[in-house]
C-alpha positions as CSV (number, residue, x, y, z in Angstrom):
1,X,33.4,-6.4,-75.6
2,X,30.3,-8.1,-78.0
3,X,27.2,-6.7,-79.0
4,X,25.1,-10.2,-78.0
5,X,25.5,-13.0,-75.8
6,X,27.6,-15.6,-77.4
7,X,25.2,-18.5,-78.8
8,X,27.1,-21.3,-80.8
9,X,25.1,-23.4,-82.9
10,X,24.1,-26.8,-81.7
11,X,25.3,-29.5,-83.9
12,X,23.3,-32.0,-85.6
13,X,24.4,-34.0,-82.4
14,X,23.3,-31.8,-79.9
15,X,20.2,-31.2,-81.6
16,X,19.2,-34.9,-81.5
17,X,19.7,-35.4,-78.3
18,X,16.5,-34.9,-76.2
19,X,14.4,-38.2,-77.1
20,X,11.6,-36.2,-76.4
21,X,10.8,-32.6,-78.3
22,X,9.9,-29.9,-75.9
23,X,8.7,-26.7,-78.4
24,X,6.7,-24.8,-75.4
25,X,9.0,-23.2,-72.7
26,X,12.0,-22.6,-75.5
27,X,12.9,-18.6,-76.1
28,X,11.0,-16.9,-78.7
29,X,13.3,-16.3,-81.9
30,X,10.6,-13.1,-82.7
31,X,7.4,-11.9,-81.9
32,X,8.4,-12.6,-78.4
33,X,11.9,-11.1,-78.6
34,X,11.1,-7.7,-76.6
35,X,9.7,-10.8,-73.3
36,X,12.1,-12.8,-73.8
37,X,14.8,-9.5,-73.3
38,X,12.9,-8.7,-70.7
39,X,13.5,-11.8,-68.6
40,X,17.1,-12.4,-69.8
41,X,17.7,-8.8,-68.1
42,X,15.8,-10.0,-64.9
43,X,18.2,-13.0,-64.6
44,X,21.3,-11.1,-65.7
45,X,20.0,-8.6,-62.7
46,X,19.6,-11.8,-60.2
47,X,22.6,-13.1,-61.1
48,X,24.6,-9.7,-59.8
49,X,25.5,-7.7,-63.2
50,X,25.2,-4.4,-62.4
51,X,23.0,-2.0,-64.7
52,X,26.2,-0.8,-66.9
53,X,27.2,-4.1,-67.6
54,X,23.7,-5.4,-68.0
55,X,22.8,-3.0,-71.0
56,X,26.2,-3.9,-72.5
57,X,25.6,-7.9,-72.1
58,X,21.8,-7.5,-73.6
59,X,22.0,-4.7,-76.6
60,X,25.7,-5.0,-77.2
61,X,28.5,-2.6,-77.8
62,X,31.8,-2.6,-79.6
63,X,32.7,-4.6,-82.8
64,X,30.0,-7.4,-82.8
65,X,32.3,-10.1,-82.0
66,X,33.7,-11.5,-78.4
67,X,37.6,-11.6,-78.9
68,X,39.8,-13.9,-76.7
69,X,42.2,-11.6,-74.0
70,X,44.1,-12.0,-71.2
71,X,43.3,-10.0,-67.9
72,X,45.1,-9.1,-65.1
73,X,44.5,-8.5,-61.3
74,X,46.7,-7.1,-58.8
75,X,46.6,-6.6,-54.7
76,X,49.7,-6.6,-52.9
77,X,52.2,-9.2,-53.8
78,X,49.1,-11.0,-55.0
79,X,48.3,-11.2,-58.9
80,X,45.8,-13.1,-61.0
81,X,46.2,-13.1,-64.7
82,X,42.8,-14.5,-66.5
83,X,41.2,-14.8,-69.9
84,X,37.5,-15.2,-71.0
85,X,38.5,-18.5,-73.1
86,X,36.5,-21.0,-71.0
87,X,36.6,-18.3,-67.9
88,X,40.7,-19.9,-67.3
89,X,42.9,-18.7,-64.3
90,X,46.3,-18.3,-66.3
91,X,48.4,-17.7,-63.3
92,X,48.6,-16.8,-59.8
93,X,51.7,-15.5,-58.0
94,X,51.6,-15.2,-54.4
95,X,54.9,-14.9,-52.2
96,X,56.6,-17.6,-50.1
97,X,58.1,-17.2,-46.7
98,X,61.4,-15.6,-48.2
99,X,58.9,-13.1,-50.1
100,X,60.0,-14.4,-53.3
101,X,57.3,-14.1,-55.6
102,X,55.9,-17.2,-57.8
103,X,53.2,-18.8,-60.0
104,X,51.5,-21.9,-58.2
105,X,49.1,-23.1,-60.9
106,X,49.8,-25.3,-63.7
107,X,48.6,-23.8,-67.0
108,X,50.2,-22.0,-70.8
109,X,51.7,-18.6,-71.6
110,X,49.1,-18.0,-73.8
111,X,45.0,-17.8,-74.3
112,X,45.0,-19.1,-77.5
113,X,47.1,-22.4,-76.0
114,X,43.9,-23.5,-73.9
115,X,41.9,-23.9,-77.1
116,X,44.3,-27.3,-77.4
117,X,44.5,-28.2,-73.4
118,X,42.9,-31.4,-72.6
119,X,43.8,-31.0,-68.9
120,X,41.3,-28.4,-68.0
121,X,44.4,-26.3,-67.1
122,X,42.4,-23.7,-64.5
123,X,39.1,-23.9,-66.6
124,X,35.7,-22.8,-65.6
125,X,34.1,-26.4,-66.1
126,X,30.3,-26.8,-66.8
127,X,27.7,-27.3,-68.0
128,X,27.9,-29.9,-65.3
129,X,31.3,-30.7,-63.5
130,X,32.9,-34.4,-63.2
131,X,30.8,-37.5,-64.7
132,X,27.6,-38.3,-65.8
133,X,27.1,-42.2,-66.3
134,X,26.5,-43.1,-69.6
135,X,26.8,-39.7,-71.4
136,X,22.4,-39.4,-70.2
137,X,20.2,-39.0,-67.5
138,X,16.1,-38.3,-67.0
139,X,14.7,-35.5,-65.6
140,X,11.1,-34.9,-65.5
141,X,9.9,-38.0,-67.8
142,X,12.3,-37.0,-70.2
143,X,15.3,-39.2,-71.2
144,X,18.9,-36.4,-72.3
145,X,21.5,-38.3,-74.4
146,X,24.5,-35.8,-74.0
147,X,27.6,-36.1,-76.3
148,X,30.3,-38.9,-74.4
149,X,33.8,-37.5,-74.0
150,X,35.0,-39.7,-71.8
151,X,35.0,-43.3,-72.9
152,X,31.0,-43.8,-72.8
153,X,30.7,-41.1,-70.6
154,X,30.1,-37.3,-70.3
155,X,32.9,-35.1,-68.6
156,X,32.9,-31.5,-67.8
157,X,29.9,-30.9,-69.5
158,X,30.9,-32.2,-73.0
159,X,33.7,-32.4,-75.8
160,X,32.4,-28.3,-76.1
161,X,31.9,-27.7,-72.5
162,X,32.1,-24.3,-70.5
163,X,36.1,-24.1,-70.8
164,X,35.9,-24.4,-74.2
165,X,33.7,-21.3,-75.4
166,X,34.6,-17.6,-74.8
167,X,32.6,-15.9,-72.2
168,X,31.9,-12.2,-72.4
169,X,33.5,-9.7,-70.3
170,X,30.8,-7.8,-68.3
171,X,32.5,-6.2,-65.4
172,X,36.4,-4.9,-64.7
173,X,37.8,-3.1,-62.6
174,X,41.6,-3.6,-62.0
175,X,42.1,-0.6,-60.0
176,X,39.3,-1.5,-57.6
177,X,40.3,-1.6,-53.6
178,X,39.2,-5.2,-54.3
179,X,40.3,-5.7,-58.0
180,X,37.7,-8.1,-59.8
181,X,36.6,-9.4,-63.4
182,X,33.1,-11.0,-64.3
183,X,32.7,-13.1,-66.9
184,X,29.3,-13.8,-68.7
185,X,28.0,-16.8,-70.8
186,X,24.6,-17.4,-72.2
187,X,24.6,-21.7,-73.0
188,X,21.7,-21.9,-75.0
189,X,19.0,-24.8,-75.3
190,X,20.5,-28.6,-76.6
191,X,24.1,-27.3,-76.0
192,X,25.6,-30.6,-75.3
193,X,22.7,-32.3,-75.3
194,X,21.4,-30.6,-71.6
195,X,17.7,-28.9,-71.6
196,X,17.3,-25.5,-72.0
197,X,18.7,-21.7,-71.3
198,X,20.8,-21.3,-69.1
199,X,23.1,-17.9,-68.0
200,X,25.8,-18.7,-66.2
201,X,28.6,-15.5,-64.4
202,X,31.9,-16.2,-63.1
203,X,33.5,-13.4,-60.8
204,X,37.4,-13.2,-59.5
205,X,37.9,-11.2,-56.5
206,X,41.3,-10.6,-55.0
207,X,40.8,-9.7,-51.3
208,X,43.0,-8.2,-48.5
209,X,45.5,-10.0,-46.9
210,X,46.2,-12.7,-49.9
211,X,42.4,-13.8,-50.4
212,X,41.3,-15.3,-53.4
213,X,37.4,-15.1,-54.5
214,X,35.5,-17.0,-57.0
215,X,31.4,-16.7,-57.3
216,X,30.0,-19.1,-59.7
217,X,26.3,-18.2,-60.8
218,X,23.6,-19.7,-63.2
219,X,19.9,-19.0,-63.7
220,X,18.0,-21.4,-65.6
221,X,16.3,-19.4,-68.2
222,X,13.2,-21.7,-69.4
223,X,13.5,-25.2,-68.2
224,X,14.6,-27.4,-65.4
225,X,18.0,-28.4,-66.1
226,X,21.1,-29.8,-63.9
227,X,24.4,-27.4,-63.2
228,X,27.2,-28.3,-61.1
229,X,30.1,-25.8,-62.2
230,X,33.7,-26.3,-60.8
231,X,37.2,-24.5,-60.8
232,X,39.9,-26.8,-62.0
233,X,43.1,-24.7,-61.2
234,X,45.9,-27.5,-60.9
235,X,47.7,-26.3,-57.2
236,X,51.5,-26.3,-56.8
237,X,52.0,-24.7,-54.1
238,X,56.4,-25.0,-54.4
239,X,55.6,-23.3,-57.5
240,X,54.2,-24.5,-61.2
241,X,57.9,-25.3,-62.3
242,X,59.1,-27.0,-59.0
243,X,58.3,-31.0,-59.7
244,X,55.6,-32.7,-57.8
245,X,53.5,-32.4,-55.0
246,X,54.2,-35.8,-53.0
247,X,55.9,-34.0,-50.0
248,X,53.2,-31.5,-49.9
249,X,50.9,-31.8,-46.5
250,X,46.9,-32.2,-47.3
251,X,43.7,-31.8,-44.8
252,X,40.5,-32.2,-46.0
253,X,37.8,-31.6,-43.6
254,X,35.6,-34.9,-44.8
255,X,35.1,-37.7,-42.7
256,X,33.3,-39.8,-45.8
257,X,33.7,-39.9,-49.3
258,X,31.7,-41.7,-53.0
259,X,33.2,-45.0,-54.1
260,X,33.6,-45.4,-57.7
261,X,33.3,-47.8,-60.2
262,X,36.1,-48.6,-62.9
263,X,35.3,-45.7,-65.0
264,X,35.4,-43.1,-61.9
265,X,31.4,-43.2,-61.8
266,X,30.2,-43.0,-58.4
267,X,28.2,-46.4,-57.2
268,X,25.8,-44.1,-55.2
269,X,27.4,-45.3,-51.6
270,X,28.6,-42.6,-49.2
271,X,31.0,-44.5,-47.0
272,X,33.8,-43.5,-44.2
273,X,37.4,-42.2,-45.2
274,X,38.9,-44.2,-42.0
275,X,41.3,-46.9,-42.8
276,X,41.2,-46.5,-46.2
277,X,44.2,-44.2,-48.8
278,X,41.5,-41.1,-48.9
279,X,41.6,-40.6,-45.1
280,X,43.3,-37.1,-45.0
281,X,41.2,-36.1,-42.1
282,X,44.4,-34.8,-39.9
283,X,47.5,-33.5,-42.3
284,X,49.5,-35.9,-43.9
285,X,51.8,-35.6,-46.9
286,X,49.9,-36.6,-50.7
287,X,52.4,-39.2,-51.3
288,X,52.0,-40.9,-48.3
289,X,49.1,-44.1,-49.7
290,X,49.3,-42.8,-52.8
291,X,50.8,-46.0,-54.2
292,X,47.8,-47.5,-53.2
293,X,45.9,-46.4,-55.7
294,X,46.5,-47.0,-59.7
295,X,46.6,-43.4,-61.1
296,X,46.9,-41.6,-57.5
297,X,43.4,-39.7,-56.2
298,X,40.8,-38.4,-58.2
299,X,37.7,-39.0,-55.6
300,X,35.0,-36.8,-54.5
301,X,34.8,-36.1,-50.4
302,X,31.6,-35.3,-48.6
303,X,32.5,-31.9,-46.9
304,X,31.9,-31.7,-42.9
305,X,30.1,-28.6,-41.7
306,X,33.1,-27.7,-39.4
307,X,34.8,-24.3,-39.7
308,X,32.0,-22.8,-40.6
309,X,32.5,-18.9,-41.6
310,X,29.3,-17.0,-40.9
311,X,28.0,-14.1,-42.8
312,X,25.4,-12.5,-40.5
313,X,22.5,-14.1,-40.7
314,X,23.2,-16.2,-43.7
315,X,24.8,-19.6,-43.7
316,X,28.6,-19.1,-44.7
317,X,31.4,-21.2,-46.1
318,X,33.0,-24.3,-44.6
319,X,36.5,-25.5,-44.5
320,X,36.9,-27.5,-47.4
321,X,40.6,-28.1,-47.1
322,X,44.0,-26.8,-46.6
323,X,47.3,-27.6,-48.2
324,X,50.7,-26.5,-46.7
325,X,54.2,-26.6,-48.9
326,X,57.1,-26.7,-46.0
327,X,59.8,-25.8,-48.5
328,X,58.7,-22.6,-49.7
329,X,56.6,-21.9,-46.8
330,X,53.0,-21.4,-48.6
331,X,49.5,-22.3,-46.9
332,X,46.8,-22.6,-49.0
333,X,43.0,-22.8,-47.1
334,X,39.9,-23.2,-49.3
335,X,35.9,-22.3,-48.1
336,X,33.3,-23.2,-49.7
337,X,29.5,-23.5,-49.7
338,X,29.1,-26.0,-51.9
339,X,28.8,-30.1,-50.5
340,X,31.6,-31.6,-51.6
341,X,35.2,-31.1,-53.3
342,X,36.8,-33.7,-56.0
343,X,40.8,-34.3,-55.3
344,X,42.9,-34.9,-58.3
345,X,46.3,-35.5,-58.0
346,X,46.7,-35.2,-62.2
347,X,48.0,-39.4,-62.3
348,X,46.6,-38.3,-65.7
349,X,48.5,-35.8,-66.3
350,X,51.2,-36.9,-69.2
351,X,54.2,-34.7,-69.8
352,X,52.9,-31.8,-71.2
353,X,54.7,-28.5,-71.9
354,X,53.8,-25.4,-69.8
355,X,55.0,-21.7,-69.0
356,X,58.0,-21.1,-69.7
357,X,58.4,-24.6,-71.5
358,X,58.5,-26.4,-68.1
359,X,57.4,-29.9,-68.7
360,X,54.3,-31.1,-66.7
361,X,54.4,-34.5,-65.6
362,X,52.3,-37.0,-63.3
363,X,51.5,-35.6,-60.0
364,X,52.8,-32.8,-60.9
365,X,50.1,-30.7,-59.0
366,X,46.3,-31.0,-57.0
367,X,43.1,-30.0,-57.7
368,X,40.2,-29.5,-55.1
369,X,37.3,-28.7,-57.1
370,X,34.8,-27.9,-54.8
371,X,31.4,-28.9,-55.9
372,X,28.2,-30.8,-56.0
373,X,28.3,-34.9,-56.0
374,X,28.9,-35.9,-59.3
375,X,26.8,-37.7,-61.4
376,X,23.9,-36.4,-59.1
377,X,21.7,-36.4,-61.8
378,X,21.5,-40.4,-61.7
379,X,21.1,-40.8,-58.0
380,X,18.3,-39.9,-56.6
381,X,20.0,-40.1,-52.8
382,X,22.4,-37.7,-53.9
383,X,21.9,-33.6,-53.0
384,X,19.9,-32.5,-56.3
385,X,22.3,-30.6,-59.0
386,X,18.8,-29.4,-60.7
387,X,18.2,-25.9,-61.2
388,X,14.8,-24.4,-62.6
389,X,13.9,-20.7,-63.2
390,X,13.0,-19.9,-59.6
391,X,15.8,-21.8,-57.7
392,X,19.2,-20.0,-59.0
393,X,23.0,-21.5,-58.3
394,X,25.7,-19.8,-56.2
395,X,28.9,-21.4,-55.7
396,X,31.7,-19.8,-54.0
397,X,35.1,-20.2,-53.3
398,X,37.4,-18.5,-50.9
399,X,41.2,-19.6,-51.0
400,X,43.8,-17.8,-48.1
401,X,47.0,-17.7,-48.8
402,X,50.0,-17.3,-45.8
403,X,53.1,-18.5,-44.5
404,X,54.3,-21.0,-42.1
């Protein structure tokens, strides 16, 4: 694809934004270039690139310059389109129990069209996912003012976030028994105002018998720095162009959730999902308490460690959630390993024009953005979101797909 990783400039902004200067620790622009190459590689390695795509990713190829594309992956009845602008799902058709085929995620006909999405339309979103309370937090005696896109506060990483730069592709292979794509991007130090290097890979997998797969990976280059990466693929499991998702049955297996402020910040309580709108611990229809709450849900849950899937001797994924459409049929059930998943029922969502021209309005779809607790970085009681050189992040999603 490129010759180099992609590095955008910081602004003036972002290069203000640590109160403190740090010079030892950041990569070598020279002299140290052959190192710093040399540990880049090693991380790339860690993070699961193979050698091929490695050399590719480090020393470049091609024209010089990343282009956006769209990408396609196909199992089945089962296909996945993609593009490496902000790592997007474009669309994913799966069958219903009449075997008619159709898209279930919100989203635009085009790549270029996400460049102008405020939704987050199936975007990769990082550098950290969700809210971080007052657009700052200190980590290790060091006070980070990040850029506020979200009233006084940072969402999604930033204004210029992970969905909104193009990501290299390292890896595809859309003849594979298990088709996949990897996506690469190098965020480099003071992007949005977060501390240091940091390499971050997105894979899509499509798997036997209507699996989706999505592994998240970063490395922290150089410095200690927080990640919490999410996928925000809007669900509609009738179909992107069939209205809302009221009727639609949710499960999540959470017993407790994070209370939140006015501006959606948590207050740093973990509290119990019984007798109140966000209890969906057996199925109940979305719409059911929704009118309970001003712009519908957008809450984080606190994941139970039931359902757990084992993978030998490693720990494996829990049951995060599952979400069944009666009318067409379609089951969706989501695995994780991460600690918690955000549901969003888009009240924000304004009418906005889609595929085909269909017009998106209010609960027009869900997300279930599985993840770490957000704002972590300004609770200390909260599972840490830090990552430094020698403790990597995985996240992965599994999402089954059937019919009842």
């Amino acid at each position: 694809m490129g010759t180099k990783p992609i590095q955008p400039a910081a602004s003036s902004d972002q290069g203000a934004a640590e109160n403190k200067t740090e010079k030892k620790g950041d990569l070598p622009r020279s002299k140290n270039r052959v190192v710093t190459m040399a540990k880049y590689c090693s991380s790339l390695l860690l993070l699961g690139l193979s050698l091929s795509a490695l050399l590719v990713v480090a020393f470049g190829a091609g024209d010089g310059e990343t282009k956006i594309g769209t990408y396609e992956l196909k199992k089945g009845k089962m296909s996945l389109k993609v593009t490496n602008y902000g790592a997007h799902m474009m669309s994913f058709i799966v069958p219903d129990k009449y075997g008619k085929l159709n898209d279930v995620i919100l989203g635009y006909d085009t790549a270029e069209a996400y460049k102008n999405d405020t939704n987050s339309f199936g975007a990769t979103v990082g550098r950290v996912a969700n809210r971080i309370a007052g657009a700052q937090f200190t980590l290790n005696g060091t006070l980070y003012k990040l850029i506020p896109n979200d009233g006084k506060n940072t969402l999604h990483g930033g204004p210029l976030g992970f969905s909104k730069v193009v990501w290299k592709v390292t890896d595809y292979k859309p003849n594979d028994v298990e088709p996949y794509i990897v996506f690469q991007y190098l965020s480099p130090n003071g992007e949005q105002g977060f501390p240091g290097d940091v390499v971050a890979v997105v894979k899509y997998t499509l798997l036997a018998y209507n699996q989706l797969s999505i592994k998240m990976k970063a490395r922290a280059l150089n410095k200690a720095t927080p990640v919490n990466l999410a996928n925000h693929a809007y669900w509609n499991l009738g179909g992107h162009d069939s209205g809302d998702i009221l009727s639609q049955e949710l499960e999540i297996y959470a017993s407790r959730y994070t209370p939140t402020d006015g501006e959606l910040i948590p207050t740093g309580k973990v509290v119990s999902v019984v007798g109140t709108p966000y209890d969906f611990l057996k199925s109940n229809s979305v719409g059911s308490r929704i009118d309970q709450l001003q712009k519908g849900y957008d809450i984080n849950y606190v994941l139970d460690d039931k359902e757990i899937i084992r993978r030998g001797n490693k720990r494996g994924l829990r049951k995060a959630a599952v979400v069944h459409d009666r009318k067409s049929g379609r089951v969706m059930e989501l695995f994780t390993n991460q600690p918690a998943v955000q549901l969003y029922t888009s009240g924000s969502l304004g009418e906005t024009k889609g595929k085909g021209g269909v017009v998106y309005r209010k609960s027009g779809a869900l997300c279930l953005e599985t993840q770490g607790y957000p704002d972590a970085v300004n609770h200390p009681n909260f599972p840490s979101t830090i990552l430094t050189p020698s403790k990597p992040y995985e996240h992965q999603m599994l999402l089954r797909f059937f019919t009842s």
